[in-house]
Backbone bond lengths (Angstrom), bond angles and torsions (degrees), N, CA, C in turn:
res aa  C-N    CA-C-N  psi(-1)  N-CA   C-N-CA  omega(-1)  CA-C   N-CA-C  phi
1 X - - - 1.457 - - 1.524 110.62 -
2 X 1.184 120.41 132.99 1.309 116.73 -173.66 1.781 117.36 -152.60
3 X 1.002 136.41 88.17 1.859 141.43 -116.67 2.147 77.81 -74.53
4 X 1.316 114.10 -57.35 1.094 116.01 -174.40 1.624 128.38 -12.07
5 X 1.932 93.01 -37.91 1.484 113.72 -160.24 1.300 102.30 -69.90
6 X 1.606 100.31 -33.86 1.899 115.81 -165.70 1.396 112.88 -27.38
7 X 1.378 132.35 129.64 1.531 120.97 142.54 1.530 99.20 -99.28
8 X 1.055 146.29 -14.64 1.462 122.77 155.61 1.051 125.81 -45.47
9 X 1.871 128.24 135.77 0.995 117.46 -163.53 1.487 106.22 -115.46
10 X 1.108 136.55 131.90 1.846 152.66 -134.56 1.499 88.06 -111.87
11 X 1.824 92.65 110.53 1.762 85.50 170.27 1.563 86.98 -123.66
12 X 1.286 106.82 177.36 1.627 124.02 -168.73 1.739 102.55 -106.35
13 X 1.563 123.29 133.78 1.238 112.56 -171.21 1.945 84.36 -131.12
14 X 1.350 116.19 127.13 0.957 138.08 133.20 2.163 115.52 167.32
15 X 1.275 114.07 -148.17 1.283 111.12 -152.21 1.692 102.03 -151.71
16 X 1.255 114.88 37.80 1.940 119.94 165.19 2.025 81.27 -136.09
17 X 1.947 66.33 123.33 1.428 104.73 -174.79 1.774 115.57 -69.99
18 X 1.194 92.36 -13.34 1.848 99.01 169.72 1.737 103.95 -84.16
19 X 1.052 99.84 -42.10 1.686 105.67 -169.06 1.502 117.31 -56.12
20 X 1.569 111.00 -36.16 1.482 143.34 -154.14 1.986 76.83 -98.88
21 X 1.223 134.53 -41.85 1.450 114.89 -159.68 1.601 98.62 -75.73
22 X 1.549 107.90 -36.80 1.482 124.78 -147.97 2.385 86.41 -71.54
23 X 1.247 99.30 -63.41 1.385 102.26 -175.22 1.993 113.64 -63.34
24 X 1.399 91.79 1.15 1.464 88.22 -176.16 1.586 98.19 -107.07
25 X 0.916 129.70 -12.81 1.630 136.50 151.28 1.573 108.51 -68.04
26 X 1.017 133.21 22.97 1.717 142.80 169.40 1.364 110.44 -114.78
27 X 1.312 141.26 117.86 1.266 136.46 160.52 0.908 139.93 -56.07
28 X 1.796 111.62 -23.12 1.086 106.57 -163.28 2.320 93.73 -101.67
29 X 1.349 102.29 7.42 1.646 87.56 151.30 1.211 122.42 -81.64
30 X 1.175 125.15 160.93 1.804 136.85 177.98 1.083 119.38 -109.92
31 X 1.770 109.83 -36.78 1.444 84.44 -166.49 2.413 83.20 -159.48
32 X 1.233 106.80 -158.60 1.502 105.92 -168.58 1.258 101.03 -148.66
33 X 1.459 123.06 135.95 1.305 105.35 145.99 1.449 116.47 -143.78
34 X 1.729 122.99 166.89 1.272 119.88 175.27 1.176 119.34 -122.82
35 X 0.999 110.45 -168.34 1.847 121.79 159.14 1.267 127.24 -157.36
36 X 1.429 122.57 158.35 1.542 101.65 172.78 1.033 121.39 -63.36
37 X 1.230 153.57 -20.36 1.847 134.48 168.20 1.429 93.62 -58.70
38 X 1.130 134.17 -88.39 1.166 121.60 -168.83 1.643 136.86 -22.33
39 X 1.799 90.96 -33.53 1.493 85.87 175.64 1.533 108.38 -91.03
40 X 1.520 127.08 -30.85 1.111 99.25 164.57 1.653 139.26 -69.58
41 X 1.175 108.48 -14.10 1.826 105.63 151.43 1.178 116.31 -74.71
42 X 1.222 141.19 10.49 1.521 135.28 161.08 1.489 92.92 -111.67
43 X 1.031 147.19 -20.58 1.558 125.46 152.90 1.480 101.26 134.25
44 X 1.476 137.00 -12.15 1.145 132.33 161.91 1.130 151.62 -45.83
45 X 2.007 85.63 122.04 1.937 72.07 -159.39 1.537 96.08 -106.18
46 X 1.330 127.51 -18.96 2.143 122.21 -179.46 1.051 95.00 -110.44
47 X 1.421 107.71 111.24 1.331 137.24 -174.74 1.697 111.56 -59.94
48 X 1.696 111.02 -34.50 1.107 140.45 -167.93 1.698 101.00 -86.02
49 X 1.074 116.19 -68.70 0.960 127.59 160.87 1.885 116.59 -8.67
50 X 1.392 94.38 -96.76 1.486 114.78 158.82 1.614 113.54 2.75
51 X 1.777 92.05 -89.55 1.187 116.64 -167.93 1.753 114.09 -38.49
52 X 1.613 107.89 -57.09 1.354 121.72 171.71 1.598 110.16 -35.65
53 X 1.242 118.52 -67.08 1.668 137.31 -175.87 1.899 99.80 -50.33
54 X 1.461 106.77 -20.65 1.441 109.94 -170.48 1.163 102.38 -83.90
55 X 0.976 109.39 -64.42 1.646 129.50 174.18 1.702 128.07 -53.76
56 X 1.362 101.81 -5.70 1.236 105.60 174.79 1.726 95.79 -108.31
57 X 1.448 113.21 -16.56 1.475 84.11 -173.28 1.725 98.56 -116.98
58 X 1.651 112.23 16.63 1.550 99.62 155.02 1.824 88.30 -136.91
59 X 1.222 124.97 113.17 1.017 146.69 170.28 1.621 121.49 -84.18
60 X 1.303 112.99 -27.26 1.580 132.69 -136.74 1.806 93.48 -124.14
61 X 1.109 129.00 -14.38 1.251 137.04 174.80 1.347 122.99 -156.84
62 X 1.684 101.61 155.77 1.437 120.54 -166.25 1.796 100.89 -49.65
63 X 1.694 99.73 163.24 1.894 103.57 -166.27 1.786 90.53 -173.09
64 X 1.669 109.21 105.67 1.325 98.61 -173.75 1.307 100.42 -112.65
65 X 1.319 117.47 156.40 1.200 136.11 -174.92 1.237 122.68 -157.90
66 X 1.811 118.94 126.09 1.191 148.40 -126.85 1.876 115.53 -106.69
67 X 1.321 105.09 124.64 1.248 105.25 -172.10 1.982 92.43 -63.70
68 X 1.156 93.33 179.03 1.559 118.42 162.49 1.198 138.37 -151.30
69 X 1.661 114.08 29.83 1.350 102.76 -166.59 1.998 80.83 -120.26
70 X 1.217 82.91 159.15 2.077 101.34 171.30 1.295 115.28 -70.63
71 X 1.579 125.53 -59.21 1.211 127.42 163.25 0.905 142.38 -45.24
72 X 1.056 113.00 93.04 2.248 123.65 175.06 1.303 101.93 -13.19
73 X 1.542 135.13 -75.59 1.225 119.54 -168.12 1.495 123.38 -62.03
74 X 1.863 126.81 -48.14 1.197 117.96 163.93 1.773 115.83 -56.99
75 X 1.293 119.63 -20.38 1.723 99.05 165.43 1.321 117.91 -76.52
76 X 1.481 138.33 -27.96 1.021 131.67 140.48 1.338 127.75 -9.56
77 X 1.435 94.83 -75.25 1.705 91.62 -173.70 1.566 119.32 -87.25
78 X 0.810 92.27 -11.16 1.760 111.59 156.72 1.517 102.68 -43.51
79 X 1.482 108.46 -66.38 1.340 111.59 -165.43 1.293 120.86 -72.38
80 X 1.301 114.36 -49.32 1.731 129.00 160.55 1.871 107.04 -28.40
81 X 1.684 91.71 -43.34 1.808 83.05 -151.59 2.084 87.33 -81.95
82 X 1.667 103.05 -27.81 1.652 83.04 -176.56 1.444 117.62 -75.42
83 X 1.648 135.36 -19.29 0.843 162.61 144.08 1.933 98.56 -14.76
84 X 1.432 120.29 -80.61 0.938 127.42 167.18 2.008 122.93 -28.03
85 X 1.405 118.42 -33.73 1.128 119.49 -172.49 1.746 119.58 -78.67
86 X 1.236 95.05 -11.20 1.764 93.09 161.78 1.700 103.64 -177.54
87 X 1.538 117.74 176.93 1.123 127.40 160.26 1.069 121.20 -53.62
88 X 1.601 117.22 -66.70 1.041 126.02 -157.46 2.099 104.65 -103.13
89 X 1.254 98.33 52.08 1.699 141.60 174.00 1.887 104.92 -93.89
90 X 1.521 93.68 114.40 1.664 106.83 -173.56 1.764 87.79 -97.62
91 X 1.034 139.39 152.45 1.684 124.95 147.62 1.560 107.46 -120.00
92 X 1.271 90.28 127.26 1.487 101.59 -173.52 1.649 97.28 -82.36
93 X 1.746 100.66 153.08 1.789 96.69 -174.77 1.960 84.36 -135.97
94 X 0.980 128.29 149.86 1.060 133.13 147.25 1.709 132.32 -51.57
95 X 1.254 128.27 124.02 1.655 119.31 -175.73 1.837 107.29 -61.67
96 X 1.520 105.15 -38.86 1.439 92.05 169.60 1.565 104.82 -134.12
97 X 0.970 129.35 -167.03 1.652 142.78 167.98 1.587 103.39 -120.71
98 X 1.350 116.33 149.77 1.116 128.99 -129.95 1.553 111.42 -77.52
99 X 1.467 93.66 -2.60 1.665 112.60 161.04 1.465 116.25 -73.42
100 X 1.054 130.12 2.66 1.531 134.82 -159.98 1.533 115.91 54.84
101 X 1.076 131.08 21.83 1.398 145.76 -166.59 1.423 107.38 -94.20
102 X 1.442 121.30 96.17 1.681 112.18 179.28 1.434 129.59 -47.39
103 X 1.101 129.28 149.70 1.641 124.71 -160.69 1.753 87.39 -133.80
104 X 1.606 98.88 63.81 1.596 100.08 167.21 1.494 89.53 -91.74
105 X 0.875 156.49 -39.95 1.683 146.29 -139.38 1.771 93.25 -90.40
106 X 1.414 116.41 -22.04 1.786 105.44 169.55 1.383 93.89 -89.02
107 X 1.162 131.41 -53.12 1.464 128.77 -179.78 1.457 102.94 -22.72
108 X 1.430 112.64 -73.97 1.588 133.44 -152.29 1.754 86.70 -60.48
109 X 1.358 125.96 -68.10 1.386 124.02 -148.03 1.295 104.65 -68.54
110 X 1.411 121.94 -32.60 1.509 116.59 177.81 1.796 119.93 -78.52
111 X 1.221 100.31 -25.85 1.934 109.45 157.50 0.555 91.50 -50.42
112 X 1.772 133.61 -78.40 1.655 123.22 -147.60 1.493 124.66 -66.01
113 X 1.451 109.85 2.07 1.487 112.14 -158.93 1.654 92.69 -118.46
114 X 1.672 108.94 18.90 1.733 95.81 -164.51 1.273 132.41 70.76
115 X 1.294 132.12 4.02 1.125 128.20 147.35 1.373 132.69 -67.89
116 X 1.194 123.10 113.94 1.274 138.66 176.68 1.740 110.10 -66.55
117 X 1.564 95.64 104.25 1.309 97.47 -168.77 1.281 116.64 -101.84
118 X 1.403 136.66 -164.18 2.082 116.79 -151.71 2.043 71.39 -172.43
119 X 1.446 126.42 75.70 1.493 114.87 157.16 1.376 121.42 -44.66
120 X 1.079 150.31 141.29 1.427 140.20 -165.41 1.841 94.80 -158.52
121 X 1.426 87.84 163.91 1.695 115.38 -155.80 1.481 115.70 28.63
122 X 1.686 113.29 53.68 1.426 115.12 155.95 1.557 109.56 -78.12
123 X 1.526 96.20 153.55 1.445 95.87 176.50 1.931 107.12 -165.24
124 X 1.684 108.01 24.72 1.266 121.56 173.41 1.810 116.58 -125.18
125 X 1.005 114.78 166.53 1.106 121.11 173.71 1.297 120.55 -83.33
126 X 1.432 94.37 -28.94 1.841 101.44 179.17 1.574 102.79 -81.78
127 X 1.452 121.86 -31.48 1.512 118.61 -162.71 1.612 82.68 -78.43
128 X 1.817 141.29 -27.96 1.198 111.16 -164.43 1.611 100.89 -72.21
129 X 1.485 120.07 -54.72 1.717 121.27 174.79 1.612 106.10 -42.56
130 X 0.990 132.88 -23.19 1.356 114.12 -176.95 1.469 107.17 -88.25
131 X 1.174 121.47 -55.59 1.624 116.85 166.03 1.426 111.65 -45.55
132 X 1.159 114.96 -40.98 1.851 110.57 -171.49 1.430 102.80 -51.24
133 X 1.384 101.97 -58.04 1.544 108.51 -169.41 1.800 130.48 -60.34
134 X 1.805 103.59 3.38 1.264 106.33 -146.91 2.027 82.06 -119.24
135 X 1.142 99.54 -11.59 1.800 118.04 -170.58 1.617 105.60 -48.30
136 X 1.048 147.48 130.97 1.251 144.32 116.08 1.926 98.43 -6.05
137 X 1.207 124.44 155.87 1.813 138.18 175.22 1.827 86.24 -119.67
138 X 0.861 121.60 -18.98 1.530 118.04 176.81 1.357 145.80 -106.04
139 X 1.726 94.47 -5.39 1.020 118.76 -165.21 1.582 107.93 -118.68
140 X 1.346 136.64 120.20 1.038 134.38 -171.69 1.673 107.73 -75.17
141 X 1.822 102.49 144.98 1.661 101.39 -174.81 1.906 89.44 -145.90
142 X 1.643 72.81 177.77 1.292 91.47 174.14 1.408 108.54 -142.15
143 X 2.023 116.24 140.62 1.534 106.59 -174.58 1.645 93.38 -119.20
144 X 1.213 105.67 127.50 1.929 93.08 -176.82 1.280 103.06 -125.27
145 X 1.657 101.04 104.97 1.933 131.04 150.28 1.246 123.42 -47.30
146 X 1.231 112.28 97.34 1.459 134.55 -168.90 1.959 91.10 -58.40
147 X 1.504 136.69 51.20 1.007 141.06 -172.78 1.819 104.06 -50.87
148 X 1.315 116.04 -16.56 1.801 90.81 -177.08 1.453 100.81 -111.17
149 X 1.412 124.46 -26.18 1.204 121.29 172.95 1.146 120.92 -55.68
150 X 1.596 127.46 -15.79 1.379 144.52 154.64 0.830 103.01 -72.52
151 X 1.422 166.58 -64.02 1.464 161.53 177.73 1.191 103.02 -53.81
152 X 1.550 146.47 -62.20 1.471 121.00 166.13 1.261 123.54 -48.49
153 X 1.422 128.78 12.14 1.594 121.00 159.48 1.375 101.29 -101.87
154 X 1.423 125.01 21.36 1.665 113.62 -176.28 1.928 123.89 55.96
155 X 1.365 82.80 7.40 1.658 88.94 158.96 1.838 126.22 -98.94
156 X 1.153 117.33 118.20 1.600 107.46 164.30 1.238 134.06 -27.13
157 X 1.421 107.10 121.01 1.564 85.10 -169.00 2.228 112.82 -92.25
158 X 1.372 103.78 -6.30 1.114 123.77 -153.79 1.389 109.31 -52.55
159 X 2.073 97.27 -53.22 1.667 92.80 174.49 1.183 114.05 -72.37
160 X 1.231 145.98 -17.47 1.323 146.03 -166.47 1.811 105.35 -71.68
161 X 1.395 117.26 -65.28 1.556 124.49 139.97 1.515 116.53 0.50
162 X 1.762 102.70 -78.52 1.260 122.01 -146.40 2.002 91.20 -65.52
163 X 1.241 112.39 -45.47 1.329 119.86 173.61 1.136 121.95 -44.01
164 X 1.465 119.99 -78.56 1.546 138.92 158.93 1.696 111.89 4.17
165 X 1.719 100.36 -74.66 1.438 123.58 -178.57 1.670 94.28 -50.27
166 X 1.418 148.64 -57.92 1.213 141.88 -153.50 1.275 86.85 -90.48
167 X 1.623 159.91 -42.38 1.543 139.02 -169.16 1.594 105.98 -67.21
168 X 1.730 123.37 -41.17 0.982 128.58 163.53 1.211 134.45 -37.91
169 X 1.693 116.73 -29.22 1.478 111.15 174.29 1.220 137.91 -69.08
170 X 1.712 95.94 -3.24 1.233 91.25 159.96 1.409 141.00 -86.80
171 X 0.930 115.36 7.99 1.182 139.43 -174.95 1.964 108.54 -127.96
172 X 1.296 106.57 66.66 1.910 109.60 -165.48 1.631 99.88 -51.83
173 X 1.005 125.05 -10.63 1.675 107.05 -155.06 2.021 90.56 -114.90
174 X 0.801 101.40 8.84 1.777 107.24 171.33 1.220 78.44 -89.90
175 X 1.810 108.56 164.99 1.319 148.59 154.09 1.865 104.06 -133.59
176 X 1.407 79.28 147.37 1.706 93.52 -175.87 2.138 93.86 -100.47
177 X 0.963 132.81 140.14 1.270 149.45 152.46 1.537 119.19 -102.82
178 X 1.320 124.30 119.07 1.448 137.78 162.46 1.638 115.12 -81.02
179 X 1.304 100.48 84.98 1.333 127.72 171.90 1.352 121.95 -49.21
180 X 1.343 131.58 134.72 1.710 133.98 154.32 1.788 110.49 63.94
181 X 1.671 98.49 35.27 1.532 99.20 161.99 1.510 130.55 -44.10
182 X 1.228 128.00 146.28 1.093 128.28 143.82 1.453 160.67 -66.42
183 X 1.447 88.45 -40.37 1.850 106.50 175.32 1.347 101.67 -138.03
184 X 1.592 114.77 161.40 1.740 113.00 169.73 1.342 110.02 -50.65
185 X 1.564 120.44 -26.80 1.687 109.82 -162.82 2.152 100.98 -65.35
186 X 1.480 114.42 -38.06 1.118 85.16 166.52 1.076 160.94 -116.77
187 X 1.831 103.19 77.14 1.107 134.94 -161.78 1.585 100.69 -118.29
188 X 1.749 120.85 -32.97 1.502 120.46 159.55 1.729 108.06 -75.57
189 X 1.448 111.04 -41.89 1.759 90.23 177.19 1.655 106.44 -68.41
190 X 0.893 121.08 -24.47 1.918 98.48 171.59 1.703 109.17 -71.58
191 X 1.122 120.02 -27.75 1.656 115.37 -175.17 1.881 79.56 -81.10
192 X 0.976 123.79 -46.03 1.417 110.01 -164.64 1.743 107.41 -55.10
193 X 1.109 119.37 -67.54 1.589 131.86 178.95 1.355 112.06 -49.96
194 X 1.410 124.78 -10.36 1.331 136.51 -175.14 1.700 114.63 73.52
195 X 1.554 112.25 32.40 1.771 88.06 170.37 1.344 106.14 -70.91
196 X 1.423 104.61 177.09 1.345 128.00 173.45 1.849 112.20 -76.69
197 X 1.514 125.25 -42.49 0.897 133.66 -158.18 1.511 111.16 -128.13
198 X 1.448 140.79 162.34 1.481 144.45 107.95 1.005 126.46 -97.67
199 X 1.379 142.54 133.18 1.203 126.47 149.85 1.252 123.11 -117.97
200 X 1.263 106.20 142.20 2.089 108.08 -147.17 1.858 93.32 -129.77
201 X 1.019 113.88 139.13 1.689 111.45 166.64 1.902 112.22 -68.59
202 X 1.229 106.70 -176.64 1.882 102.26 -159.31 0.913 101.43 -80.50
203 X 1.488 138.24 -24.80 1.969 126.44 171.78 1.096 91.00 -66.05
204 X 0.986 158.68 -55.51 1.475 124.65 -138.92 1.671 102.42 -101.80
205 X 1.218 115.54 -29.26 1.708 111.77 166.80 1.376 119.27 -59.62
206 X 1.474 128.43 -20.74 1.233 155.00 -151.83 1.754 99.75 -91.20
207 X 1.260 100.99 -37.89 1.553 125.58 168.10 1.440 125.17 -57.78
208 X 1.436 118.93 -13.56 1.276 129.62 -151.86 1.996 78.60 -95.97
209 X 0.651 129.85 -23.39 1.504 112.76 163.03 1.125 130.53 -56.26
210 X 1.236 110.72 -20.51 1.709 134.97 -156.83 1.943 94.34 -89.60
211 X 1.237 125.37 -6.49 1.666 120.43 -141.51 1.342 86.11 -98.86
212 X 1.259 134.80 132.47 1.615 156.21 -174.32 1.424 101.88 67.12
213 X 1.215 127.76 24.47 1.791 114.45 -177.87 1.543 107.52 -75.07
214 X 1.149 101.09 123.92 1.831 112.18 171.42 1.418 101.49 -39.02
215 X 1.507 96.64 129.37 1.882 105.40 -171.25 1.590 92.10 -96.35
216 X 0.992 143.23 7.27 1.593 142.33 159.78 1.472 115.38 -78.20
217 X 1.560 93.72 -40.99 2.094 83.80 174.02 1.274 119.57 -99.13
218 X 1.757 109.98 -0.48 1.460 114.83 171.76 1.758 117.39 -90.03
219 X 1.315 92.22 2.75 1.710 121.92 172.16 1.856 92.71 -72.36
220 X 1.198 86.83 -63.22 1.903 102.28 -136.79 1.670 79.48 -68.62
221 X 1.134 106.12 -34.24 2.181 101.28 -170.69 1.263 103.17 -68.79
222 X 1.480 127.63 -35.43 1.444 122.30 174.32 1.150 113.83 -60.16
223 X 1.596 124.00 -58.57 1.411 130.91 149.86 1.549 118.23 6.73
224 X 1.447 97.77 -77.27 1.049 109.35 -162.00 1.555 105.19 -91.79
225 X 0.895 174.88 122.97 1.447 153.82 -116.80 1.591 100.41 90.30
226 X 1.568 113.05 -72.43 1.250 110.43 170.68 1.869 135.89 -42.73
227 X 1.934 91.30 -46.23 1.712 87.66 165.45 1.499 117.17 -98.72
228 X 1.005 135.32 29.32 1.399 145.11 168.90 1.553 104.62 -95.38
229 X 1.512 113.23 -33.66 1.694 105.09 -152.46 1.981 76.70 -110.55
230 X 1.423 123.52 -19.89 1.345 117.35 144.63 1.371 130.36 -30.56
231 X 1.443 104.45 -80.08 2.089 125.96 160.10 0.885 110.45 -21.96
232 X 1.570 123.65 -80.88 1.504 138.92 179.00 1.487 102.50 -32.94
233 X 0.987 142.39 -70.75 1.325 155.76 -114.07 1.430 99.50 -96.54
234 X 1.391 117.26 -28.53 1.475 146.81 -148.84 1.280 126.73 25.26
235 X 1.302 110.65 43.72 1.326 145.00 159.84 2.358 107.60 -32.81
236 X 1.345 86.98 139.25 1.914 92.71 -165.47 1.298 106.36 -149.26
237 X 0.992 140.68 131.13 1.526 139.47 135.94 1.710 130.72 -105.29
238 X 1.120 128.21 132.98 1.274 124.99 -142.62 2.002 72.69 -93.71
239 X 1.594 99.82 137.39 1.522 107.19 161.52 1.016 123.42 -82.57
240 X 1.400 107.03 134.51 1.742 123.86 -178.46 1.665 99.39 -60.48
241 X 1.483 128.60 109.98 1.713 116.66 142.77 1.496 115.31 -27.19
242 X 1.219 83.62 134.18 1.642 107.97 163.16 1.746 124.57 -59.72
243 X 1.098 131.60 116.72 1.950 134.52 -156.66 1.417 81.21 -75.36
C-alpha cells in the first residue's frame, strides 16, 4: 500500500469550520464536502453564512453544498442561488425528495445551465443510469454512492462501484464519489474499482498515517496502551491463593 500510488482523489466530508481549515492545509485533499446533518452537529445555524467563511478559507478547491428544500421548484432555486456563491461551488441535489419522486428534471435543468451538480444519497444502479442520462455531456458533475450505507445492509459494495464507474462513461466529465466510508481500507477499494473520488470525515483521513505501519509494533503499542489506560484507571484484582 502506498497513498502516493492513489489516483483516487481524497476529499474531506464534514461541516466544523476548524476541521475543514486544518484538512484544507493538507495537499493531498482535493476537494470537501458537506451536508446538513453534519452541519447541524457542528452547530450551524446560517447556512449562508457558513458557506461564505468556507469559501473564503478554501478558495482553491471544489466545496459542495446541499439544497434542502422537498420541492422541485424551491430546490431549483436553491441550487441556482448556491451555485452563485463561488466557482469552485459543488451543489448537492438529492436522488429523490422525500416523496420518493426522482428530481432528474432539476438535475437535468441545472446541468444544462452549468451548474456543477454533486447527486447525493445514491445507492442503486438504476438511480446511477438515471442520473447519468439526465447530465449535461459538458458540464462537469458529481454522482455520490452512499458506498458504506450499502455495506451496513450486508451487501458488497464493490460491484455496485465497479458498475457505476462503467455507466458513467458515458458521460466523461462526471466523477463517481464513494460516499460514507467506514475504514481507511475503503479508500484502496475505491482507487481499486476505479472511482474518481472518496470522501471520508477527519478520523478516518487522519488514519492515512497509519498505511504500511509495521503490524508488530502496532501490536506492541496496543499492548501497551492497554496496560497504561489499565494503571491510570487503577484497575486490581485480588489473587486467588494457590490450593
Amino acid at each position: 500500500m502506498d497513498i502516493k500510488q492513489l489516483k483516487v482523489k481524497l476529499f474531506a466530508d464534514g461541516a466544523d469550520l476548524a476541521g475543514m481549515k486544518e484538512m484544507a492545509a493538507d495537499p493531498k485533499i482535493k476537494g470537501f464536502t458537506t451536508n446538513p446533518t453534519l452541519m447541524r452537529k457542528a452547530g450551524i445555524v446560517d447556512y449562508k453564512a457558513f458557506a461564505a467563511d468556507v469559501l473564503k478559507a478554501i478558495p482553491d478547491r471544489p466545496v459542495s453544498f446541499e439544497v434542502f428544500a422537498d420541492d422541485f421548484a424551491q430546490m431549483e432555486a436553491q441550487g441556482l442561488e448556491i451555485a452563485s456563491w463561488g466557482k469552485n461551488v459543488n451543489v448537492k441535489i438529492p436522488v429523490t425528495n422525500t416523496r420518493k419522486e426522482f428530481a432528474g428534471g432539476v438535475i437535468e435543468r441545472l446541468s444544462k445551465a452549468g451548474v456543477m451538480v454533486n447527486v447525493t444519497a445514491v445507492m442503486t444502479l438504476d438511480q446511477v443510469e438515471r442520473i447519468t442520462e439526465r447530465l449535461d455531456a459538458r458540464t462537469p458533475a458529481i454522482i455520490s454512492v452512499f458506498a458504506g450505507r450499502i455495506a451496513d445492509t450486508g451487501r458488497d459494495p464493490m460491484p455496485i462501484m465497479a458498475k457505476s464507474v462503467q455507466i458513467m462513461k458515458a458521460k466523461p466529465k462526471a466523477e463517481l464519489i464513494w460516499a460514507s466510508p467506514r475504514e481507511l481500507l475503503n479508500v484502496f477499494q475505491a482507487d481499486a474499482v476505479g472511482c474518481h473520488i472518496i470522501t471520508a470525515t477527519n478520523d478516518i483521513l487522519k488514519k492515512l498515517s497509519l498505511v504500511g505501519k509495521d503490524l508488530d509494533k502496532y501490536s506492541l503499542e496496543t499492548v501497551e496502551m492497554f496496560y497504561k489506560d489499565a494503571k491510570a484507571a487503577g484497575f486490581s484484582i485480588a489473587a486467588r491463593k494457590a490450593a
